[in-house]
C-alpha positions in Angstrom: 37.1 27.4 22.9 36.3 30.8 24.8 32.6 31.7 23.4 32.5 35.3 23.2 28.5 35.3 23.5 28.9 33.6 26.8 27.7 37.2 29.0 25.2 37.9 26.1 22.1 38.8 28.6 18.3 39.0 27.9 18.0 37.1 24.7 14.8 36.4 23.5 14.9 33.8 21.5 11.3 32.3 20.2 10.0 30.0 17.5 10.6 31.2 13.8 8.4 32.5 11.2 8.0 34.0 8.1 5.9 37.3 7.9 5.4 39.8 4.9 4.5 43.0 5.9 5.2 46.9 5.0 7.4 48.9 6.9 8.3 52.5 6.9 11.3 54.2 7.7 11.3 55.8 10.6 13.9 58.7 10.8 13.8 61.6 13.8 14.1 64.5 11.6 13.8 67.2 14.6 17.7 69.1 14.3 20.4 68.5 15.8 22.7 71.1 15.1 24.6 69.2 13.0 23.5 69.2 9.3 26.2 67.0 8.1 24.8 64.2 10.3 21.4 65.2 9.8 21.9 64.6 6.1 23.4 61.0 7.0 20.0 60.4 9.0 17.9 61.5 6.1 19.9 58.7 4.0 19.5 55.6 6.7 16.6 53.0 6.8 16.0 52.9 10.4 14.2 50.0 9.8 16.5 47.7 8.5 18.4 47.7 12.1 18.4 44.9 14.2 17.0 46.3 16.7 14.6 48.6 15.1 11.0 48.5 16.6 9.7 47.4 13.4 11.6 44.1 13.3 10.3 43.2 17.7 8.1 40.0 16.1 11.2 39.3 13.9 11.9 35.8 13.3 14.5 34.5 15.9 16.2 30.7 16.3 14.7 28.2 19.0 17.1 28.0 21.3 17.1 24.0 20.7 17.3 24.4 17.0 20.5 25.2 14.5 23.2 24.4 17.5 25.9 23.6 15.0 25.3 25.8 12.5 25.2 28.5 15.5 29.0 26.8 16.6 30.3 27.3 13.4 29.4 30.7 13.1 30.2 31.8 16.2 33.7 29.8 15.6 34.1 32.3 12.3 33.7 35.2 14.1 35.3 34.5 17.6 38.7 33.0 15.5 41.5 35.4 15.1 42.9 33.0 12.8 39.9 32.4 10.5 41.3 32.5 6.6 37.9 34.0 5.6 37.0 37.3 6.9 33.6 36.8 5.0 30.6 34.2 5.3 28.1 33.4 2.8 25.3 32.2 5.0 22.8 30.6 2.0 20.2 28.2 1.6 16.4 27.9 -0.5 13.5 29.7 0.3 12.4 29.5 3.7 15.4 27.6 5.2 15.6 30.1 8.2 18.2 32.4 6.9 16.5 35.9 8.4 16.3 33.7 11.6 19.1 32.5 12.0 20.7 36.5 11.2 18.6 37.7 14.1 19.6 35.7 16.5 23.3 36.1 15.4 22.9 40.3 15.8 21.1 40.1 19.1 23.9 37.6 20.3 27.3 39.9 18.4 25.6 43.4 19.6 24.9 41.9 23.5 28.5 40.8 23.3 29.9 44.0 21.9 30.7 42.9 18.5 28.5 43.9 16.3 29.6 46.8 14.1 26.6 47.4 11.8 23.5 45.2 10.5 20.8 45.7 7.4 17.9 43.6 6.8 17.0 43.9 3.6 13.3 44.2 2.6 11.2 44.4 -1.0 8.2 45.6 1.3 10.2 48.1 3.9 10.8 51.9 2.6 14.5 52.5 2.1 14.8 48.5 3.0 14.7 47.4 -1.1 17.5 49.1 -3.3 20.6 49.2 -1.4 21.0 52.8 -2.0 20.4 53.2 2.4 22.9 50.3 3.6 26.2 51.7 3.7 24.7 55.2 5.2 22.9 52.8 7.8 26.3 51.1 8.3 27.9 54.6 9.0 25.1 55.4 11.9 26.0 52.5 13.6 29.5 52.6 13.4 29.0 56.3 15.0 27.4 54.5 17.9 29.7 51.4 18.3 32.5 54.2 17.9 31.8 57.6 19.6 35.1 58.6 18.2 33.9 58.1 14.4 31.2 60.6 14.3 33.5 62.8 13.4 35.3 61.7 10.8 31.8 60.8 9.3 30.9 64.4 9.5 34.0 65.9 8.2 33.1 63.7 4.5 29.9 64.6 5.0 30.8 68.2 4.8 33.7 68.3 2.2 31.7 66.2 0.0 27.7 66.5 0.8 26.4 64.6 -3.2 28.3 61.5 -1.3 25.2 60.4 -0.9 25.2 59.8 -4.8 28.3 58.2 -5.4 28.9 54.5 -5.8 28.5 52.4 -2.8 32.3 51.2 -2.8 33.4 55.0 -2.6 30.9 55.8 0.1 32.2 52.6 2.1 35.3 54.0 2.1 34.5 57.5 2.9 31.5 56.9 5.7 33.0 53.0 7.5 36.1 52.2 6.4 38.3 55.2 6.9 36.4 57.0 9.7 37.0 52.8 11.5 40.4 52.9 10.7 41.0 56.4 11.9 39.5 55.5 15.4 41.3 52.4 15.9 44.2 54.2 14.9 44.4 56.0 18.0 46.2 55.6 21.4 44.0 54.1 23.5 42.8 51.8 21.0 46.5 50.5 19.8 47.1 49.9 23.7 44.2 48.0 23.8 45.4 45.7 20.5 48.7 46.0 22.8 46.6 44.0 24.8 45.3 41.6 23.1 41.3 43.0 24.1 40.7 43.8 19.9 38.6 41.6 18.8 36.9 41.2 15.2 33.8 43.4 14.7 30.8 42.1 12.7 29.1 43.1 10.0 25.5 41.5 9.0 23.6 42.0 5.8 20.2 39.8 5.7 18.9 38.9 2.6 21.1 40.3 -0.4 18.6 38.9 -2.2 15.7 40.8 -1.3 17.5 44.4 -2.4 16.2 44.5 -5.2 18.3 44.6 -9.0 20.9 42.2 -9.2 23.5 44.6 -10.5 23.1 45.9 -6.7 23.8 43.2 -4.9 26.5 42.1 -6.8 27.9 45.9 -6.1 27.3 45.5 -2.9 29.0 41.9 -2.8 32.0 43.8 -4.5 31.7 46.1 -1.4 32.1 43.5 1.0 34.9 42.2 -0.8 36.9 45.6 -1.1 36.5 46.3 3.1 37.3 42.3 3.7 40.6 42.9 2.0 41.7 45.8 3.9 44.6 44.4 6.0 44.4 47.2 8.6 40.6 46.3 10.1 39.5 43.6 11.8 36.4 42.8 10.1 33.7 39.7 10.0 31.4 40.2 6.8 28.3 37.7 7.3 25.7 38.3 4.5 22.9 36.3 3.9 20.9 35.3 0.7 19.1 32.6 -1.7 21.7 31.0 -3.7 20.8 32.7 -6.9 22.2 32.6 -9.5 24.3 35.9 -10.6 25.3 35.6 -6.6 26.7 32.5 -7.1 28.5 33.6 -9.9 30.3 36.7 -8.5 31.4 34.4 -5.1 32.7 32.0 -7.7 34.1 34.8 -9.7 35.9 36.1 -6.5 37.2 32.7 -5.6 38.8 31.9 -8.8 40.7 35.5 -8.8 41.8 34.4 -5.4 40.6 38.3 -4.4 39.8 36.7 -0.6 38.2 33.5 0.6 34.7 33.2 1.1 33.4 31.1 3.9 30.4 29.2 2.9 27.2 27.6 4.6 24.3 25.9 2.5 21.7 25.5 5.1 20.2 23.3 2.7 22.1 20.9 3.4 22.2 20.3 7.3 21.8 17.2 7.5 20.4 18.6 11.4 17.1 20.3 9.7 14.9 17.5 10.1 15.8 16.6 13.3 15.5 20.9 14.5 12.6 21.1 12.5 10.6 18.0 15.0 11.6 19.5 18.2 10.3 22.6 16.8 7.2 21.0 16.0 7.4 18.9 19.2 7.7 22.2 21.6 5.3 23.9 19.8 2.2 21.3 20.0 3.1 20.9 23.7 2.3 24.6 24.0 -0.9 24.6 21.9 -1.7 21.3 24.1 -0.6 23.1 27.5 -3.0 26.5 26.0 -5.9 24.0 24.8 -5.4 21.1 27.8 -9.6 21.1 27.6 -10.2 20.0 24.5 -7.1 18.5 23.4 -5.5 15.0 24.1 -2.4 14.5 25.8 -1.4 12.0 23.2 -2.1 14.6 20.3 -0.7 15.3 17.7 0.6 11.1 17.1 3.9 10.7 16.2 3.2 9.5 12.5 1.3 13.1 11.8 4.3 14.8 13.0 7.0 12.8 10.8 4.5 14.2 7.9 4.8 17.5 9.0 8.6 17.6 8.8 8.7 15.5 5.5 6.4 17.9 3.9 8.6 20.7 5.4 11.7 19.7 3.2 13.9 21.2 5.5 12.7 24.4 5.8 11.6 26.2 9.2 9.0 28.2 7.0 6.6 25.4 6.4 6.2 24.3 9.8 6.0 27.7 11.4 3.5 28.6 8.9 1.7 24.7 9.8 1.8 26.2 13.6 0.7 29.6 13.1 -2.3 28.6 11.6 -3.1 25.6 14.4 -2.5 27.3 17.5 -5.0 29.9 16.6 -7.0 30.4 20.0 -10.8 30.3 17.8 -10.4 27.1 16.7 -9.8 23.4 17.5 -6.7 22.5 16.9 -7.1 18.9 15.9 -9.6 19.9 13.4 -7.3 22.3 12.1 -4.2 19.3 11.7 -6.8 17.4 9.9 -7.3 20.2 7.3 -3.0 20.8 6.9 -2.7 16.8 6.9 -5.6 16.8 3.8 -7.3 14.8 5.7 -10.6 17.0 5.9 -12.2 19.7 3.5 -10.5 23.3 3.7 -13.2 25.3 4.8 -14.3 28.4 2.6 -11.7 31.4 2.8 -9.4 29.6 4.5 -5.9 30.0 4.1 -3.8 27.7 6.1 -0.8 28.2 4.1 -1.0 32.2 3.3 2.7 32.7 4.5 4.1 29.9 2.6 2.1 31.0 -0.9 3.2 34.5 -0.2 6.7 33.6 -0.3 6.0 31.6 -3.2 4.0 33.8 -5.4 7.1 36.2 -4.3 10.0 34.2 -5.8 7.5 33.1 -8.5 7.3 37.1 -10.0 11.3 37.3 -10.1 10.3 35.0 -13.5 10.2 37.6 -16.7 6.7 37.4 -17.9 7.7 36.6 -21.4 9.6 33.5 -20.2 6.2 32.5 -17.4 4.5 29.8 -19.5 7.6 28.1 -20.5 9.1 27.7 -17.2 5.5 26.5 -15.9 5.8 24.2 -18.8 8.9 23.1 -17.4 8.0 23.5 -13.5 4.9 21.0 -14.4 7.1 18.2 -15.8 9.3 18.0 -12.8 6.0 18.4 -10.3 3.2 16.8 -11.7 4.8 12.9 -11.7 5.5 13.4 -8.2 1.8 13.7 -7.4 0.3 11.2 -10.1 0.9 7.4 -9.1 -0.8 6.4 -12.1 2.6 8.2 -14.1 4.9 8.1 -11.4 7.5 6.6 -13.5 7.6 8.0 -16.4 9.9 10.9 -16.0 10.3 11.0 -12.3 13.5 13.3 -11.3 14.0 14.0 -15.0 17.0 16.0 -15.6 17.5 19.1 -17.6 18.3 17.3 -20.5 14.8 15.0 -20.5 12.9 17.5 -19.7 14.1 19.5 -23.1 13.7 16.3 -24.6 10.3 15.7 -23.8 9.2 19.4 -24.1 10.9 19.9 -27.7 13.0 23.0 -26.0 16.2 23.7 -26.8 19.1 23.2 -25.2 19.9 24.9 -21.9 16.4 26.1 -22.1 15.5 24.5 -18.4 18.5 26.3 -16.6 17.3 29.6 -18.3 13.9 29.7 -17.4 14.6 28.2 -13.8 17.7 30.6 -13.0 15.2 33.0 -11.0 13.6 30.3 -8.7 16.9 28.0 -7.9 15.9 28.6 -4.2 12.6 26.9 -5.2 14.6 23.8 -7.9 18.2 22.8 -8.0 19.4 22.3 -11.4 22.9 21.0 -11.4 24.3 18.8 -14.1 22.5 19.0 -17.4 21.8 15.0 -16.4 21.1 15.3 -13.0 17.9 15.4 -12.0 16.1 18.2 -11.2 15.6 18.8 -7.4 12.3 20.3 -5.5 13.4 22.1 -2.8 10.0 21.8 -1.6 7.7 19.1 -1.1 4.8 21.4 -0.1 5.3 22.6 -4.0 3.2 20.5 -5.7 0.4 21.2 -3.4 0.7 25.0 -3.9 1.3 24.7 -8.2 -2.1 22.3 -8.7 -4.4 24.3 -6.1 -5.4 27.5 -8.4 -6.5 28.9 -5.0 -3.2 29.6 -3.7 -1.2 29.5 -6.6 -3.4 32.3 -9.1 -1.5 33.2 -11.9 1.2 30.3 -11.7 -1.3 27.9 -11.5 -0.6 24.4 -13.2 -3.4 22.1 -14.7 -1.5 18.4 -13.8 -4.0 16.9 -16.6 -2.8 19.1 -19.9 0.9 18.3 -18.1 0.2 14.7 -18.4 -1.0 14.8 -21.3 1.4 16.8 -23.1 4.4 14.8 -20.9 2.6 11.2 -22.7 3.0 12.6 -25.9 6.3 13.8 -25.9 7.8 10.5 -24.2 8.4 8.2 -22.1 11.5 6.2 -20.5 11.1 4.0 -23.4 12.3 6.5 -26.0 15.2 8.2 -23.8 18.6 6.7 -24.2 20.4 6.3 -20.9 21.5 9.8 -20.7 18.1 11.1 -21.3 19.5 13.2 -24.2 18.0 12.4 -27.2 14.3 11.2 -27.6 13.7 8.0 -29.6 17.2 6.4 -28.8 
């Protein structure tokens, strides 16, 4: 295969991380004798570009890391033939999704393809409701396509309150006609004469993070509507958590047979371990390199770093988080494994894993606070035996239907409570067991210094989980209690 991204030049590709922060959107109001695309300026989050100054520490993939799911991508989008012109790039919580999206616009925009990109943001002005992504779309397009701006301006001007209309009418209106118009015209038809057209890409990080669902499934309809459009050749990648009212309008537009959806669970790479050690691996050789005076060559041993990437689950965000805070330059950095490892106190206002618990106290507020106790209820069930030898076996893995059993809920009450933290549990057949996403979890849930509000005390869990049952009393299904 031809890689398109073979002449990408100047890519900086470093290790990936995980970093909550506020941004602001930064828009040059000074005129430009042009109102109409003044207006459009006023509309865009600057911000939410791939290249935008605010995003220069962004998260980007080691080079050595994520090869095939790189291939595959890159496959997608280089392949005339591709069935899908739209990819669902998903996967829990900290799996490297925002990573992985920035390394794939620096790589599409060196190599001319890259039509627009948004990175979504809770914390980022104009980054959070969805209301700025389609006018952000329609800035770039006017740079990847010169020819565009006008068209952009003339519905600018015959209709200036587009800016309030629905998002599927101001696609239309701001990308998708003034795209069609341009590549309507001579010199571009000689060039698909040619054969030099090749699919442009569109990239929206984190659907997840704009934030009402109703949006992103709008916007998801959005997608769907340009992807369908016979006359432009178009590559939608969006990424997201797999939640739940997501998953349900992919499904919907599968089973309508509206247009395929390609789809990549990063939580399943079997390849995540494996990326996630030579991450690890390159990075202590650094911090070795940086502190050669007071740190062995044979540090970290090989048995602390197997820990580290079975406590990371398969997501980047742990161990980046597990580096940040070693390779700080004011303190030892063995003394500082020892304290990750739990093999030595934590000392006083220390936070080794502040960019793991904010991403967890994050997801953790998408629960409704009238439904918070029960699903802690519930979130304690399936943690606490994972931590407590002495009651290891009593309901370890228990599936939806145990757990309702045990905690006298009613039926379907685990999927409810849980729907808003599936990046964090997978709940899949009401007698499958539950899955942590996470093994860090339990560690973050039973510390009431990381975890606050959604702290979890593992002794009234025991207690109340010996009371309720034990394997004894379940039938074989786990359904009913006492049979």
């Amino acid at each position: 295969m031809t890689n398109v991204f073979n002449n990408a030049r100047d890519v900086d590709i470093s290790n990936a991380t995980f970093n909550v922060h506020t941004t602001t959107n930064t828009i040059d109001h000074h005129s430009s004798n042009n109102p109409e695309f003044d207006l459009l300026l006023h509309h865009c989050a600057l911000a939410a570009l791939a290249d935008a100054k605010e995003r220069s520490n962004a998260p980007k993939c080691d080079p050595d890391t994520r090869r095939e799911v790189m291939a595959e991508i890159t496959n997608w989008i280089t392949d005339d033939k591709a069935t899908a012109e739209i990819l669902w790039l998903h996967g829990s919580a900290g799996a490297g999704k925002t990573a992985l999206g920035q390394t794939l616009a620096d790589l599409c925009r060196d190599a001319g393809r890259l039509l627009g990109a948004f990175f979504f943001s809770r914390t980022g002005i104009g980054q959070g409701d969805g209301s700025t992504l389609v006018p952000t779309l329609a800035y770039q397009l006017t740079l990847a396509y010169p020819g565009s701006k006008r068209v952009v301006v003339k519905h600018i001007r015959e209709d200036p309150g587009i800016f309030q209309k629905n998002m599927k009418t101001q696609m239309n209106k701001l990308v998708l006609t003034p795209l069609y118009q341009v590549q309507s015209s001579a010199p571009y038809r000689f060039k698909q004469f040619l054969g030099r057209v090749q699919p442009r890409v569109i990239l929206v990080d984190g659907l997840d993070e704009c934030s009402y669902p109703n949006a992103q499934c709008e916007l998801l309809e959005v997608f769907v509507s340009a992807a369908q459009d016979p006359r432009l050749p178009l590559r939608i990648l969006f990424t997201s958590r797999q939640e739940a009212h997501i998953t349900r309008s992919v499904n919907d537009t599968l089973a309508h047979g509206r247009t395929p959806i390609k789809q990549i669970d990063l939580s399943t790479d079997p390849n995540a371990p494996r990326d996630i050690r030579t991450f690890l691996e390159k990075q202590f050789r650094e911090i070795r390199r940086i502190h050669s005076d007071t740190v062995a060559d044979s540090w970290p041993v090989q048995a602390d770093v197997e820990q580290l990437v079975k406590k990371s689950s398969g997501q980047f965000i742990y161990a980046a988080t597990v580096v940040d805070y070693i390779k700080s330059g004011r303190h030892s950095p063995s003394k500082r494994l020892q304290v990750v490892l739990g093999l030595s106190p934590r000392p006083t206002n220390d936070s080794p894993f502040s960019q793991l618990d904010r991403l967890y106290h994050h997801i953790l507020s998408c629960i409704p606070r009238q439904m918070l106790s029960t699903a802690l209820r519930i979130i304690g069930a399936i943690v606490a035996p994972r931590t407590s030898v002495g009651h290891a076996e009593m309901v370890h893995c228990p599936s939806p239907a145990m757990l309702e059993c045990l905690l006298s809920l009613e039926r379907g009450d685990v999927r409810r409570h849980l729907s808003d933290v599936f990046s964090l549990f997978k709940v899949a057949g009401r007698h499958d067991p539950v899955e942590v996403l996470h093994e860090s979890l339990p560690d973050f849930f039973f510390d009431p210094t990381r975890s606050g509000d959604f702290f979890i005390d593992m002794r009234q869990v025991l207690q109340e989980l010996s009371e309720g049952g034990s394997p004894a009393r379940l039938g074989p299904s786990g359904d009913r209690c006492g049979e």
